[in-house]
C-alpha positions as CSV (number, residue, x, y, z in Angstrom):
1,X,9.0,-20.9,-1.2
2,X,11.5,-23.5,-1.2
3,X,12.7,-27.6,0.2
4,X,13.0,-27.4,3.6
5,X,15.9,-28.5,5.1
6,X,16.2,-29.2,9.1
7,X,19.9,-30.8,9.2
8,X,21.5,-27.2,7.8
9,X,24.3,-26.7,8.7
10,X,25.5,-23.2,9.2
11,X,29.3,-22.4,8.2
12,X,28.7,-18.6,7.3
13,X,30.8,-16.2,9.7
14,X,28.4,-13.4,11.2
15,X,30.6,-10.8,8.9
16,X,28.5,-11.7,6.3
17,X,25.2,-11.1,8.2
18,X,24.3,-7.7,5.5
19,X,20.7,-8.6,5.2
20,X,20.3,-7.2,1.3
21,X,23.7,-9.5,0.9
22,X,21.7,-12.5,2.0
23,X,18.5,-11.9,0.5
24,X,19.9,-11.5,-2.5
25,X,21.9,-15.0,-2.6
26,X,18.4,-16.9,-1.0
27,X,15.6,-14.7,-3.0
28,X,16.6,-13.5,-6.2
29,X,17.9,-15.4,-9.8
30,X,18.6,-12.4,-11.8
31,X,20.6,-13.9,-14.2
32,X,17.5,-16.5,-15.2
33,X,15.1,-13.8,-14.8
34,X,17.0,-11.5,-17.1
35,X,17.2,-13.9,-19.8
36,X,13.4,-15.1,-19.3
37,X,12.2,-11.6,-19.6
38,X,14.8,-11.4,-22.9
39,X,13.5,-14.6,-24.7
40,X,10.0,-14.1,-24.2
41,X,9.9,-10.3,-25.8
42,X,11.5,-11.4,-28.8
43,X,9.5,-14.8,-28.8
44,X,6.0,-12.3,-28.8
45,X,7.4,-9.4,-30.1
46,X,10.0,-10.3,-33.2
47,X,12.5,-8.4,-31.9
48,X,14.7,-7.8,-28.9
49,X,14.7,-5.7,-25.9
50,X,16.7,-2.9,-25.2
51,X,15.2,-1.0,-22.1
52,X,13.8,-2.2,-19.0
53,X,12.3,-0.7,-15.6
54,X,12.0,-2.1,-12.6
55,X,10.0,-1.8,-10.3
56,X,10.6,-1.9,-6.6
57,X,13.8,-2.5,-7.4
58,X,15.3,-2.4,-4.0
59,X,19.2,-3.2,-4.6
60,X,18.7,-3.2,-8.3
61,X,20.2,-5.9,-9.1
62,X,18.0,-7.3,-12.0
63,X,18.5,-3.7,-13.4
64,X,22.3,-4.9,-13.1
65,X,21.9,-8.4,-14.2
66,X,19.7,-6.8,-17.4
67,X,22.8,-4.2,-18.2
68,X,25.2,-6.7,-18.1
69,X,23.5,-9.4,-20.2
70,X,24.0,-7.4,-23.5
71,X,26.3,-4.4,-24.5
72,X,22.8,-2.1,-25.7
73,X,20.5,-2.3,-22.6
74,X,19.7,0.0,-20.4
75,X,17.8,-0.4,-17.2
76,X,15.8,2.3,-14.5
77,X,15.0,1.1,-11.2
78,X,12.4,2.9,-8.9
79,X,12.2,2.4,-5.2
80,X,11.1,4.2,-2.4
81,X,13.8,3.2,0.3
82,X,16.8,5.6,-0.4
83,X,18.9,2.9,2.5
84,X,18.6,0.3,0.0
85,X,18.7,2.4,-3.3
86,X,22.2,3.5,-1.5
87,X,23.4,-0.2,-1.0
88,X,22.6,-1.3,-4.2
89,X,24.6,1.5,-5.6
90,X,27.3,0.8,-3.8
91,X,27.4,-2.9,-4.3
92,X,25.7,-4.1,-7.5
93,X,25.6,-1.1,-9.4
94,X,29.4,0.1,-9.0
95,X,30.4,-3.5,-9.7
96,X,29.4,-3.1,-13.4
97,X,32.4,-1.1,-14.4
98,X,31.5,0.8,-17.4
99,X,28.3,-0.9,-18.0
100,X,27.3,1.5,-14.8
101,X,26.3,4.1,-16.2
102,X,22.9,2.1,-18.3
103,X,21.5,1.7,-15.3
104,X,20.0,4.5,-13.4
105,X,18.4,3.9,-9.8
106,X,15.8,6.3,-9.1
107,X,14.2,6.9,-5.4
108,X,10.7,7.3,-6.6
109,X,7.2,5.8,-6.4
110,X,6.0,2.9,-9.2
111,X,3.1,4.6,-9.5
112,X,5.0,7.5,-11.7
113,X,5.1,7.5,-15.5
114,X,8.6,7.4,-16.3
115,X,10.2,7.1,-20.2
116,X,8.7,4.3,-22.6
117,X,10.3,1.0,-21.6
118,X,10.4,-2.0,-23.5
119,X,9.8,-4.3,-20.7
120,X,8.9,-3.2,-17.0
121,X,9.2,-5.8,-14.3
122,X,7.7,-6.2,-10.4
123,X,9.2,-9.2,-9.1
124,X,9.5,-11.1,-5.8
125,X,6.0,-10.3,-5.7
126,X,6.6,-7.0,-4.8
127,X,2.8,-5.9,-6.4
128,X,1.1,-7.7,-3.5
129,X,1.9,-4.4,-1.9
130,X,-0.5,-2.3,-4.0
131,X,-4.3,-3.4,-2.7
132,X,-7.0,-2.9,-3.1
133,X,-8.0,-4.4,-6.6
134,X,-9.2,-1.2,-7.6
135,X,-5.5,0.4,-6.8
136,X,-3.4,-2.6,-8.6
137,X,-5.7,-1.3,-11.7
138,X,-4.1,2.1,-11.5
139,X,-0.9,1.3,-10.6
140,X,-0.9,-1.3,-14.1
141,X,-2.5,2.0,-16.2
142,X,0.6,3.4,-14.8
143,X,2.5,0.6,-16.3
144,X,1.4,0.6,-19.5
145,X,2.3,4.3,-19.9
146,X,5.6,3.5,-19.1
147,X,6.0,0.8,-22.0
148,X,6.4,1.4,-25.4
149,X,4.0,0.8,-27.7
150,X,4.4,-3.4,-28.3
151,X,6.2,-3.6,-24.7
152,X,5.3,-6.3,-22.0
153,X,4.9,-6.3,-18.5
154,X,6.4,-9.3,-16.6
155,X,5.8,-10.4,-12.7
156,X,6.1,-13.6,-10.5
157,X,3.5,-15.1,-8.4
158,X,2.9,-17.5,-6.0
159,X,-0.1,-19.2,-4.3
160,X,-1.8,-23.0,-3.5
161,X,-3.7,-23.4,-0.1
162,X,0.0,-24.2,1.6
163,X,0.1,-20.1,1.0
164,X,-2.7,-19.1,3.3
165,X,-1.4,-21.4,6.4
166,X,0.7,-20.1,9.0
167,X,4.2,-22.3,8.6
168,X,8.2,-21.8,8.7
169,X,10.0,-23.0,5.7
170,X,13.6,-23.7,6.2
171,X,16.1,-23.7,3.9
172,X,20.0,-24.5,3.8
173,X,21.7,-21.9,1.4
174,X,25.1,-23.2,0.0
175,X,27.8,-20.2,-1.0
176,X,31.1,-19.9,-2.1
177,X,31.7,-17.8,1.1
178,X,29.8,-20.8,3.4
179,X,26.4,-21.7,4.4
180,X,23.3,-20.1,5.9
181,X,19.6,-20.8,6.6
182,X,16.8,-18.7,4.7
183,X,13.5,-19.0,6.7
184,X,10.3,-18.3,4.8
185,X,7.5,-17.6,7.7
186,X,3.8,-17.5,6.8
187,X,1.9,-15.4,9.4
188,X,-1.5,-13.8,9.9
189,X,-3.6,-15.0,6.7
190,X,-7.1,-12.8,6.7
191,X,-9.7,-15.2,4.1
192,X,-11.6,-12.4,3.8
193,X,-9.4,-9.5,2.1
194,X,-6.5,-12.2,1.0
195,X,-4.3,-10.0,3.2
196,X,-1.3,-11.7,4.9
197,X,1.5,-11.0,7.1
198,X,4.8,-12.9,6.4
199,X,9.0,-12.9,7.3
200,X,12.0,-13.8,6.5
201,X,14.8,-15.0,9.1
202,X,18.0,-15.8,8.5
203,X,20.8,-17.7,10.6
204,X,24.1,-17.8,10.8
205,X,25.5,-20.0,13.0
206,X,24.7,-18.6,16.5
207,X,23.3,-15.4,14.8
208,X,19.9,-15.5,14.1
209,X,18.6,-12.3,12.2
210,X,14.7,-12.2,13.0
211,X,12.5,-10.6,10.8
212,X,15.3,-9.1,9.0
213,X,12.4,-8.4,6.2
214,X,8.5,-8.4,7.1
215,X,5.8,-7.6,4.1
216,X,2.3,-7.2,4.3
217,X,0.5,-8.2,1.5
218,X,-2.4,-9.2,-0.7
219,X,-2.1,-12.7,-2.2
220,X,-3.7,-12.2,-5.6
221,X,-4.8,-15.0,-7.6
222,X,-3.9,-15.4,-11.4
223,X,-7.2,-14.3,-12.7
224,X,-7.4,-11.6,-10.6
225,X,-4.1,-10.0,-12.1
226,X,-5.5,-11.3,-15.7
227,X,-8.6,-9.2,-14.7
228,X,-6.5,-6.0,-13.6
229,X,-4.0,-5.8,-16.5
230,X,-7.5,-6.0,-18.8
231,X,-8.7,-3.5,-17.1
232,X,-6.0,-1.1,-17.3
233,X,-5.6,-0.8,-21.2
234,X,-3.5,-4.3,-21.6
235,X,-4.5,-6.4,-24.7
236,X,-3.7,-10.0,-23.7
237,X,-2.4,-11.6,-20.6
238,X,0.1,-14.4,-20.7
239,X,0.5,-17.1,-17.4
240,X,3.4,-18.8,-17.8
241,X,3.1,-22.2,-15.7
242,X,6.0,-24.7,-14.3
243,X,5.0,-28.0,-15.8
244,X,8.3,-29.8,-14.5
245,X,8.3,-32.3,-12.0
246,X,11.3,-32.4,-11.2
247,X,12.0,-29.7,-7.7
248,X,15.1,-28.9,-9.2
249,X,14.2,-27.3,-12.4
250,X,11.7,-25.3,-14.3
251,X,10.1,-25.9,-17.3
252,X,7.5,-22.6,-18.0
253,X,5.2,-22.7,-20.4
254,X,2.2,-20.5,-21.5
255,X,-1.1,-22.5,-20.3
256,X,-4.5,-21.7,-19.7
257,X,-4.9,-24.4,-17.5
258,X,-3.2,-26.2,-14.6
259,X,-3.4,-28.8,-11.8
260,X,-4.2,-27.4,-8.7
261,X,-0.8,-28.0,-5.8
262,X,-0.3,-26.9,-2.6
263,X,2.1,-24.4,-3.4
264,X,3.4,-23.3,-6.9
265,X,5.0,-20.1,-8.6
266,X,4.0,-18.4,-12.1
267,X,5.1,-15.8,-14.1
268,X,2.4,-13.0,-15.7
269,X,3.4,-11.3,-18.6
270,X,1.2,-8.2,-19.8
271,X,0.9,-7.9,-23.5
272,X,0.4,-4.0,-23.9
């Protein structure tokens, strides 16, 4: 999800075209999501985080981003794809220096209880993988075994009837290194299981990297995930909304009720 931009201009050499490299500078704010996930556990629970896990981690690098952001916190990661466990070790993870060894990548499936966490997180909407409805329910039982006993569960979501049409969203993506486009590509959409097929491309001046990731996914709705964590032991659900109109900053808040949009992003937070 993002502006779409058709006058990008592309200034990134193809030397740079490492796919987890680019996804991570297009996809993922780890620094903001870090310090969300920090401020709301001691806003709701009185106190401050120290351990995290993260679910389908891939390169880790919230698990990073978490280690750095204090001197006490320690993070596990769990991912099935040892190719990108590997990278993520090599590049985020060894970067750390000494705040390395708090952060512990695991090849392993999210549906394992692990250690009590204080917070676990799926983002990039990573638990559109787990469907059906019935499965998400044990996968979030799974979750809350992993928390502590007053720890939180935190995920993104995204949705509005621009989400179920098929559509390619440009974007121009400005680094210190040059520019690239990031193409978000709505596919197949099925109306009756929610299931849908989508892609991200990336170009870099003559190179363009097709499909360089593909997911297939459920798109589940907020009440639906409300519904789910319920259902698996959780005692309140918390949908935090962005009330800004302004595209180029957020302002999330908890709400219970919102306008509907063509397309919009949330965070769910699990109140074990």
């Amino acid at each position: 999800m993002g502006k779409t931009n058709t006058d990008a201009e592309n200034t990134l050499p193809a030397s740079f075209a490492d796919r987890h490299k680019l996804y991570q500078w297009s996809v993922q704010v780890p620094e903001f999501e870090v310090e969300f996930m920090a401020e709301q556990f001691e806003k709701l629970r009185g106190r401050p985080a120290t351990t995290m896990r993260e679910d389908f981690c891939g390169t880790g690098i919230l698990s990073c981003a978490w280690a750095r952001l204090r001197d006490h916190h320690r993070a596990v990661g769990l991912d099935l794809d040892r190719e990108t466990l590997d990278w993520g070790l090599e590049h985020n993870v060894a970067a750390l220096g000494e705040a390395a060894s708090r952060v512990d990548l695991r090849e392993g499936d999210v549906r394992t209880i692990t250690e009590p966490a204080d917070i676990v997180c799926a983002y990039n909407f990573s638990w559109f993988l787990i469907y059906p409805h019935a499965d998400l329910v044990e996968y979030f039982k799974v979750v809350r075994e992993s928390l502590a006993p007053d720890g939180l569960v935190f995920m993104d979501i995204y949705g509005g009837w621009e989400a179920q049409q098929k559509m390619e969203e440009p974007r121009l993506i400005e680094t210190e290194h040059g520019n690239f486009t990031y193409t978000w590509e709505q596919g197949r959409y099925n109306p009756i299981t929610n299931v849908c097929k989508c892609h991200i491309h990336f170009e870099l001046n003559e190179l363009r990297m097709k499909k360089a990731f593909t997911y297939k996914w459920r798109l589940y709705t907020p009440v639906e995930a409300r519904e789910a964590l319920l259902a698996a032991g959780f005692k309140d659900v918390v949908i935090y909304w962005d009330h800004s109109d302004d595209p180029d900053s957020d302002d999330y808040r908890p709400s219970t009720k919102a306008k509907n949009q063509p397309g919009w992003l949330a965070y769910i937070v699990g109140v074990a």
